[in-house]
N, C-alpha and C positions, 0 to 999 in steps of 0.2 A: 978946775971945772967941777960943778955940783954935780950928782947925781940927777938932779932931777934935765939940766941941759943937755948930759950924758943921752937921757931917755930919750929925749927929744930929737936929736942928730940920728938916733937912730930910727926911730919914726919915720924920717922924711926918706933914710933912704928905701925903706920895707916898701917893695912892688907893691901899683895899688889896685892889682889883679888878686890879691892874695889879703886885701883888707877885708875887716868884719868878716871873716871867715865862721860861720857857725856850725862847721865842722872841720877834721881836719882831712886835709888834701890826701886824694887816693892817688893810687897809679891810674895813667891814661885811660884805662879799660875796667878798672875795677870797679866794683858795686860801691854805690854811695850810702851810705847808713843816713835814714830820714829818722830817725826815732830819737827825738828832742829828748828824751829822757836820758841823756850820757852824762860821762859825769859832769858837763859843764853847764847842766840846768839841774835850779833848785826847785822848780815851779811842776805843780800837775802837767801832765799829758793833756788834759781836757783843754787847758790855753795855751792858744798860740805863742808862743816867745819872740816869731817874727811876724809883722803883720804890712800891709800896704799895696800897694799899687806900682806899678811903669806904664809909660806908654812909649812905644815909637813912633810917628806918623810922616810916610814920607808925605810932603809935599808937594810936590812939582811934578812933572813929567819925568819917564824915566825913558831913556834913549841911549841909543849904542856911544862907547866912548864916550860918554858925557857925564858933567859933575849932577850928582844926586845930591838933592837938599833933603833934608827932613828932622824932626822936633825930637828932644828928648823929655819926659819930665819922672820925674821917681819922689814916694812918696814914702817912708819907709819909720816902720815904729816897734821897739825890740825891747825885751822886757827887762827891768832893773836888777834883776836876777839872772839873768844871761851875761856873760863871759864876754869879752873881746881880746883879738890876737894884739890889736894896739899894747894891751898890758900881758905884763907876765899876769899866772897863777889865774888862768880864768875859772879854776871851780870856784872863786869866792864871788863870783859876778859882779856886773860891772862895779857898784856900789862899792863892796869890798877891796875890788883893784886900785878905784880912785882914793881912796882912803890911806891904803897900805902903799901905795906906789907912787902916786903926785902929792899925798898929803901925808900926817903925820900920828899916823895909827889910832887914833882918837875914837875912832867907832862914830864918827859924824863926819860927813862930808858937806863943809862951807862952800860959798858963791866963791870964793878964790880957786878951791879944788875944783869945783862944778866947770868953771870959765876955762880952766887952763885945760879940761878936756877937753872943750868945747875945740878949743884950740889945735889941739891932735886932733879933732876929726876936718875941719876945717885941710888942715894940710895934708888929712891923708885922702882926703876927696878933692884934690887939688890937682885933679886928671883932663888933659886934651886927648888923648887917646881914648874912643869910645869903647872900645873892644876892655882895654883896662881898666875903663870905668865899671863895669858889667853891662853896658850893653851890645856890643853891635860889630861885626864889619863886616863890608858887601862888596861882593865878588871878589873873596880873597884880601880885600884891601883892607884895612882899617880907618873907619871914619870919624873925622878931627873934630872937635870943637871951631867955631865959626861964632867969632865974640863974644862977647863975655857971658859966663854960665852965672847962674843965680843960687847961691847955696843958704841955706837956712839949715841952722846945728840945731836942737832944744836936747841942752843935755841934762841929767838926772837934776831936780832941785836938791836944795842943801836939806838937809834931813840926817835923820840915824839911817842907819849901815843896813840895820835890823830889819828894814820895815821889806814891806813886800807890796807889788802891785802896780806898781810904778813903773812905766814906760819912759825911754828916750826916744830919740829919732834925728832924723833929716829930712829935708824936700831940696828936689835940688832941680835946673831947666836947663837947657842948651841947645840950640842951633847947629845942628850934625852937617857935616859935607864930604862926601864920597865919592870913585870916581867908578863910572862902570867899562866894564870891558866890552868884544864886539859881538859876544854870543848873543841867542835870541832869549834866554832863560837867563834870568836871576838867581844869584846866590847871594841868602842874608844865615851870616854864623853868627850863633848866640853863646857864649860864653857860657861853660859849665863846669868850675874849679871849686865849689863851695863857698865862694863869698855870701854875707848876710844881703847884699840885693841882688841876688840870684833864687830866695828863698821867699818873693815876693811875685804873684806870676807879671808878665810883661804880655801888653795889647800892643797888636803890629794893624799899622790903617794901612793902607796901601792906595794910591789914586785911580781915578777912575780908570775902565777898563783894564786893570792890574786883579791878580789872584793870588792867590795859594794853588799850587802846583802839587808839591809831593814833599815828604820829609822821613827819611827814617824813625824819627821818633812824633811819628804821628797819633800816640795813642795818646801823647801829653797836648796835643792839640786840639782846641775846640770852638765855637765860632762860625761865621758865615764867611766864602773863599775871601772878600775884603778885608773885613775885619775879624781876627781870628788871635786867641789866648794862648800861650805857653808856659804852661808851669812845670818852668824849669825844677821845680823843688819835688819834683814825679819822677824825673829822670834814671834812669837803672846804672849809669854809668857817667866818670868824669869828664864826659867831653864835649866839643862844640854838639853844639843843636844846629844841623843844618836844614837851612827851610828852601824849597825852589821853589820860585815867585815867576810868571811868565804873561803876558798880553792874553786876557781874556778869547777864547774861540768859542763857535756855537754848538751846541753839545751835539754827541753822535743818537742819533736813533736808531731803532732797530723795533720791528712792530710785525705779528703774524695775526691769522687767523684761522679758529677750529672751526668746522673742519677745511683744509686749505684745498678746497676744490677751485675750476672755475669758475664756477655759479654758485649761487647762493638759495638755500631751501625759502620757498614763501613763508610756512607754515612751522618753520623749523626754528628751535634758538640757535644762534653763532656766536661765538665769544670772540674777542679784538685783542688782544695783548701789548703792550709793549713795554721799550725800556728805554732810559737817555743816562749815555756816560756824560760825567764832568768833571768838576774839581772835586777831592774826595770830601770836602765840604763846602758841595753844593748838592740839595736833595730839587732837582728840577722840575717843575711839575709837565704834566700830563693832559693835554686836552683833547676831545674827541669832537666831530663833527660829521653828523649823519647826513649826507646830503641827495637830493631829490629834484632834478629837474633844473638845477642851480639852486635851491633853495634850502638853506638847511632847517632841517625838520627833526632834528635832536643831536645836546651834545651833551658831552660829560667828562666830568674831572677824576680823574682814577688810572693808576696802570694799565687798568683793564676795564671790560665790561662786557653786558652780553645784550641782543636783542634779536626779535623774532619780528623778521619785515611788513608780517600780515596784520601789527597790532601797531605801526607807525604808518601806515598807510599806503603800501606799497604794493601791486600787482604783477599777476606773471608777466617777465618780458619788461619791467623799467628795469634802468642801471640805477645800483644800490651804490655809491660814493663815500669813501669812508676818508675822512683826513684825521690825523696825527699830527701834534704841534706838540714838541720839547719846547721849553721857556726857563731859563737857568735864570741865578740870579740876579745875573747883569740886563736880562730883559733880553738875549741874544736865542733866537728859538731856530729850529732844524725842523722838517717836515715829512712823512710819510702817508702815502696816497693809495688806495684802490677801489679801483672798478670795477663792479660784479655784475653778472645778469641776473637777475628773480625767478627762479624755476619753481612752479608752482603744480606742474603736472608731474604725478607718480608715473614711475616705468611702467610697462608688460610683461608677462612672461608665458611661455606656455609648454608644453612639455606631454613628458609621457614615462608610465611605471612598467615595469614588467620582471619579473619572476625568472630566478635560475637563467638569465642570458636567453630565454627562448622567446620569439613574437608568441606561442601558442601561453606562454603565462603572462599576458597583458593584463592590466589590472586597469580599472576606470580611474584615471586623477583626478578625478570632480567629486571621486567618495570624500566621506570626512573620517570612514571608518573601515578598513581595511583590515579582510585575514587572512592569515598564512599560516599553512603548517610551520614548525619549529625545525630551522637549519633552512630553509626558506632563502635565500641570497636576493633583495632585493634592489632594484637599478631606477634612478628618477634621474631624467635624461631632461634638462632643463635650458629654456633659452631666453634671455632676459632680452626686451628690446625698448629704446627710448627715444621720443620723437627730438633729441637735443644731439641725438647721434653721439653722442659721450658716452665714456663704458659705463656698464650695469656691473655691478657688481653682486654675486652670487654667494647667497652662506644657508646652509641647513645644519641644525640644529637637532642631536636626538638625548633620552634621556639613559641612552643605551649603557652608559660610563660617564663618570663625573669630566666632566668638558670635551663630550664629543662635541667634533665639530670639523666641518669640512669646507673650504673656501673654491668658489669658481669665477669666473667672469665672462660676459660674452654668454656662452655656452659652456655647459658645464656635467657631468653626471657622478651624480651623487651615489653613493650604493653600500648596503651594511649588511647582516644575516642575523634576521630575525629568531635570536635564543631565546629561552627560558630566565628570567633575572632571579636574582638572590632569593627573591619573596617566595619563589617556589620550594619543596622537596629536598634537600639534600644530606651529604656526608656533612656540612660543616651544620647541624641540629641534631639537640639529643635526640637518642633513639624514639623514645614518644611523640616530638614535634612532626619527626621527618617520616611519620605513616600517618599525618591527618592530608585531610582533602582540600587542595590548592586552588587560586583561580588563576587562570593563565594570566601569561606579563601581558601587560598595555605596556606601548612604546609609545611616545610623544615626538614627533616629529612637526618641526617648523620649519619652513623658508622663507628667508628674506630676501628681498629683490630688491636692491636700493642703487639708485643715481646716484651720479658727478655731484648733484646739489648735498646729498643727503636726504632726497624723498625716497620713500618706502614703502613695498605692499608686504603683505604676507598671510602665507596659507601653512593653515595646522592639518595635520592627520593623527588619528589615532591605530595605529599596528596594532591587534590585538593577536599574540603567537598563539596557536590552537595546538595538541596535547599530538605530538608527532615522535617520541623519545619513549620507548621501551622501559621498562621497569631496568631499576640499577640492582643488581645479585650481588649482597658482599658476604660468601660461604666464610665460615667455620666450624673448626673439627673440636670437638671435647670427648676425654678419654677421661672414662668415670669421675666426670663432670671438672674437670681440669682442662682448658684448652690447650690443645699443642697444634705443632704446625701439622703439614699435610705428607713432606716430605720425607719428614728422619726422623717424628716419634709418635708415631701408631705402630704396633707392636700385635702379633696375632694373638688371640685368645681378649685383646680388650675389648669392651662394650663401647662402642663409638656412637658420637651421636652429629649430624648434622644439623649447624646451627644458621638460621638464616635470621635474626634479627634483625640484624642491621642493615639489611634489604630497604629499598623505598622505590616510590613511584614521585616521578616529582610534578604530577597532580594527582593522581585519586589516592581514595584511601588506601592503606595498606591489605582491608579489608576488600576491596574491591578485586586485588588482584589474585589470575589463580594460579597454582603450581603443580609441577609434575617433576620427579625424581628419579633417574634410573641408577640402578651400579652392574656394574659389565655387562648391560643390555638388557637385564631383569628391571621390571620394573616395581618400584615400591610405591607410590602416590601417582595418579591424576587425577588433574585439574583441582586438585583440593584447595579448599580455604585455608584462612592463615591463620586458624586455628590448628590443623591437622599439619601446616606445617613448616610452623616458625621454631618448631625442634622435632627431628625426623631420628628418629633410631635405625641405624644400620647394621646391615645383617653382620653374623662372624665373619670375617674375611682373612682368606690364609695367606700367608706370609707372599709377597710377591706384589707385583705392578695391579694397581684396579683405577677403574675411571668412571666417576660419577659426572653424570650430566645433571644439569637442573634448569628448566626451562618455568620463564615466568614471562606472563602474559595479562595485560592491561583489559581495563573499559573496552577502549577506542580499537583492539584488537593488536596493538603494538607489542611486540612479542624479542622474547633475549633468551638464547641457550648458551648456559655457560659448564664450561667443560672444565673437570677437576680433575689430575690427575693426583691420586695418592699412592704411597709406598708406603707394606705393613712390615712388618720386619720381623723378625721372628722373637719366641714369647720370653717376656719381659723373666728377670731373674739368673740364677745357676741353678741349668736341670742337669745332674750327674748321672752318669750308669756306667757299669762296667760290661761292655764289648765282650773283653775274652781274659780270662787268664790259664794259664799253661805253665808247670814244670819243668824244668832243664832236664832234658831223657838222661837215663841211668844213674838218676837220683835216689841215693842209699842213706840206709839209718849209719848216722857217725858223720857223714861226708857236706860239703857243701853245694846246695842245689841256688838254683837261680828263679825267683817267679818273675815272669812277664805280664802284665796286666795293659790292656789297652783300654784307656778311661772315653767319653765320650761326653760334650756340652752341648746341652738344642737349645740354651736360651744364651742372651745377649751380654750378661753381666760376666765379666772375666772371673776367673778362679783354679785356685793352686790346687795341685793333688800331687800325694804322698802315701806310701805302705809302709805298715805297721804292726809288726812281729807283738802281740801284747805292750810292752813301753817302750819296745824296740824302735824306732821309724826310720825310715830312709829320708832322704832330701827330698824339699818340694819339686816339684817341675820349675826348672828355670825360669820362665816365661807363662804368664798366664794364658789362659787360653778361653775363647768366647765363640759363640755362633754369630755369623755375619749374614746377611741378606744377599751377599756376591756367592759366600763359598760353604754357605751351608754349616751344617753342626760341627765342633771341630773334636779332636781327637789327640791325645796324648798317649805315647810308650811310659810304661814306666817299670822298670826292671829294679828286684829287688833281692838281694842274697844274704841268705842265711844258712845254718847250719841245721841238718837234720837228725832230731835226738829220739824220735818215736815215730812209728806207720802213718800216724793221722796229726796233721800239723793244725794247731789249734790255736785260738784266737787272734788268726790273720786278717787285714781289714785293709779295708783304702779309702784314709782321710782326706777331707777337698773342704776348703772356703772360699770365699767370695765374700769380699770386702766392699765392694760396692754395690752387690743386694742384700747385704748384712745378712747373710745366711753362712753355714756350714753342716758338715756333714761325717759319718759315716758307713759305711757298705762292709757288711761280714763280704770274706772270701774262704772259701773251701779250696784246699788241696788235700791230698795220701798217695803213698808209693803203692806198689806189689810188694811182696817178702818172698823167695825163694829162692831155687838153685842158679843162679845167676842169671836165671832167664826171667825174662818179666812178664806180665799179666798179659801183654799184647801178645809174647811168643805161643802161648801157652791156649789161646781163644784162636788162633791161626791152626794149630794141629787138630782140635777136637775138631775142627769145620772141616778141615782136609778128612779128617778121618769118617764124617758124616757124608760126606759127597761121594766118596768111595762106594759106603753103605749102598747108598741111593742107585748109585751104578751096577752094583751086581745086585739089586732086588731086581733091578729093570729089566738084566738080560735075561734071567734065569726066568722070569716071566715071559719072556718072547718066546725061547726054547719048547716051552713047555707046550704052547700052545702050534 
């Protein structure tokens, strides 16, 4: 047997779900590579390698358990440079293969070589199974050929090998026959294996009152629900394309209207909405119909639309008739209806203001321009009424805070407290801004009164808050122009100054306002301007509790005492002295005596102290020592021994620093013994006095005697 018969037997038996393959076959689920540029095309990207058309069209009626007829036709044309699975070695494409494979290497392909292809595609398109033809099987089934199909080959002309450009193809027809099962939904599965007429899209007809239903791969479909395109060569994965096909029904609607009261404003716009589901390719339209007495009097084609009943001719008190007509493709439409009244007359309202909760702060509602002192608590007790006996609905409106806003119905009381706004006076402006002269806040107040229809009245006021808020006092202390706080660092002996700058009024000027300043009930300023005292110098003040008042007083007579207290603490630094120092009694030249020195601190900075024989010294004090504001000036022992070699002890001293007022120091100290018979200078000033008193005693007698 030749090779080339060889070829041939096995041709016929190669599945012919798996012919013209122009890719190779994935797993079930895996991504199909579209990108013609592999290695089995020699040709640009820019042209198609596969090109052509299919159609399906059923026929007939389609009915439960019944044979389904319908048309096949495929027209299909693939470039002479494209590969087929028919032959081994498809990077040389087709040209190459019939040369090298059916013919005789020659670099030209004759009408011999041309025909005997011809021939292999012939028998590999020699399919009654439609499904392995690529097209088709429905509900599960597989649909057969129904007499004779019509095949047309045009394979490559005889030519060089070399050339380029050059198309082949096929056209092929058949009469399909299928059977259906007893469901009410159709299934049609589209084969998706990679064969080359799979690469061509396929148009599905479907007969009358039949659709397109639903399909997972609905993004590769496109079309009107009848007739509708799949390009299967879109597909993201290798498998059927299944389509669900069902008996046309008339689409759903669904329709509202803004605003969705029972009546309808005369004078007012209303908008109409709606929507109609169907097949996902079917876009249905939309008809609107305004109707009037039975008569329609405007319509329109659109989702939506809007209209205002007083400019189509409609009065208070007719019924406003609105219909909605869905119309899908099939001509099959669904309808939605309403009946409105025409309200043409606004509501009422009427009401009453009044102040802090009391009848005696009644204010006139019919003003446009209202005032209130500031902190004011204002109440608008409001009652909406409407001849359609349908609620009233209540809103006021201030410009108090961005989206004030209060809702009521029926009856309602509205109520807010009348402040000062931003625009005035305060801590959040620099110091310059927040002492100029302010106007008080206007408040803007609106309410609306609005009907079931959407008709509407409304009344403005203007609040204007009048000047009811004391002057704001913000004290500070500076200590030789350095500020410190009030409580733990003023210190006695500093020049203090009270500073009121940052004081304001939040409307007059800063100059407008007057002040008065006491300290522990002395007074230093009244009523002075704020020249005399936006920095006030304070007397000396001694260490201990003191309380400054400062009373500031407005225009309008609004008046604030604010009460300071401070704490001075005693004088800043280490102040040293020495208390006392003392000898250890019967302290002799040779021997060792002992001094006791008692040191003393009146100011606030700690500090060591130590005695010191010429470059002799003792140890510091353990523990530093400071004057406190609880316990007063503090006081150190400090006992120091040495030996005594002469009557007069000489340059003895008591050294002390202070590390944290960066000072130090030293204090001469004087001691001297007595010298004598072992009795001391005390023993010795004790007889001469005994011996003088004696004196004094026998002058005395001897004088009484006499006389």
């Amino acid at each position: 047997m030749s090779f080339l018969e060889n070829n041939r037997m096995l041709l016929v038996v190669i599945s012919t779900s798996l012919l013209f393959s122009s890719f190779p076959v994935q797993n079930q689920n895996a991504p199909l590579e579209n990108d013609i540029s592999d290695p089995f095309h020699s040709e640009s990207t820019e042209i198609a390698p596969i090109q052509g058309h299919t159609f399906l069209n059923f026929s007939g009626p389609i009915s439960h358990s019944s044979t389904i007829n319908a048309t096949w036709f495929a027209e299909v044309e693939v470039l002479e440079s494209y590969g087929t699975e028919l032959l081994d070695n498809r990077s040389l494409g087709i040209l190459g293969q019939i040369d090298s494979i059916l013919g005789n290497s020659d670099g030209w392909v004759d009408s011999n070589e041309s025909a005997e292809f011809a021939d292999l595609v012939h028998s590999a398109r020699n399919w009654t199974d439609a499904h392995s033809g690529g097209c088709c099987s429905f509900d599960y089934t597989r649909m057969e050929v129904s007499g004779d199909k019509d095949l047309t080959v045009d394979p490559p002309e005889p030519g060089p090998v070399n050339r380029s450009g050059g198309y082949w193809g096929w056209t092929e027809s058949a009469n399909l026959s299928g059977i259906s099962d007893g469901r009410i939904l159709r299934l049609i599965d589209l084969p998706r294996v990679g064969a080359i007429i799979e690469e061509v899209p396929i148009r599905i007809g479907l007969p009358d009152g039949w659709e397109f239903k639903f399909s997972p791969m609905s993004e590769i479909i496109n079309g009107n629900p009848r007739n509708f395109t799949v390009n299967r060569s879109e597909a993201p994965v290798a498998y059927d394309i299944r389509i669900t096909i069902g008996e046309n029904m008339p689409p759903t609607i669904s329709a509202s209207r803004f605003s969705s009261s029972t009546s309808i404003s005369l004078n007012m716009t209303s908008s109409f909405s709606a929507s109609c589901n169907d097949s996902p390719l079917d876009s249905p339209k939309i008809q609107w119909d305004i109707i009037r007495e039975e008569e329609v009097v405007y319509n329109h084609e659109n989702p939506w639309f809007e209209i205002t009943p007083s400019e189509i001719g409609f009065s208070h008190g007719d019924v406003l008739s609105v219909n909605a007509t869905c119309v899908d493709f099939h001509g099959a439409t669904s309808h939605w209806n309403e009946n409105s009244i025409i309200d043409g007359i606004n509501p009422n309202w009427f009401g009453t203001i009044s102040s802090n909760g009391t009848s005696e702060g009644s204010i006139d509602i019919h003003k446009d321009v209202i005032e209130v002192p500031a902190g004011t608590n204002l109440q608008f007790s409001i009652n909406g009424t409407d001849d359609s006996m349908l609620p009233v609905f209540l809103e006021m409106f201030t410009n108090i805070s961005e989206g004030w806003r209060q809702f009521g119905m029926f009856q309602h009381k509205f109520h807010f407290t009348a402040i000062q706004g931003n625009e005035v006076n305060g801590a959040h402006l620099g110091l310059n801004e927040r002492h100029f002269e302010r106007n008080p806040t206007e408040i803007a107040v609106v309410l609306l009164v609005t009907d079931d229809s959407g008709n509407s009245v409304m009344k403005e006021w203007v609040v204007i808050v009048l000047d009811a808020n004391p002057p704001t006092v913000i004290p500070r202390l500076f200590s030789n122009d350095v500020e410190i706080e009030f409580d733990d660092e003023a210190h006695e002996g500093d020049e203090l100054r009270l500073d009121l700058s940052h004081s304001f009024d939040d409307l007059d000027s800063i100059s407008d306002v007057l002040w008065s300043v006491w300290v522990d009930g002395e007074q230093l300023i009244l009523e002075a301007n704020w020249t005399e005292s936006e920095s006030v110098l304070l007397p000396m003040l001694s260490k201990g509790s003191h309380e400054i008042v400062v009373n500031s007083t407005d225009s309008k007579g609004n008046s604030n005492e604010e009460v300071i207290h401070i704490e001075i603490l005693p004088k800043r630094g280490a102040h040293i002295s020495v208390i006392e120092s003392t000898l250890s009694e019967g302290a002799q030249i040779g021997s060792m005596a002992t001094l006791t020195v008692i040191v003393q601190n009146d100011g606030t900075d700690e500090a060591f102290a130590r005695v010191c024989l010429s470059d002799i010294c003792g140890r510091w004090t353990e523990q530093p020592f400071a004057a406190s504001l609880e316990s007063g000036p503090a006081t150190r022992t400090i006992e120091f021994q040495f030996e005594i070699d002469n009557e007069s002890v000489e340059n003895l001293s008591l050294h002390w620093d202070s590390a944290s007022a960066g000072t130090n120091g030293v204090i001469p100290l004087q001691a001297s013994i007595e010298v004598g018979n072992g009795n001391s200078g005390t023993s010795l000033l004790v007889i001469l006095g005994l011996v003088a008193l004696l004196a004094t005693a026998y002058y005395i007698r001897r004088t009484n005697l006499s006389e």
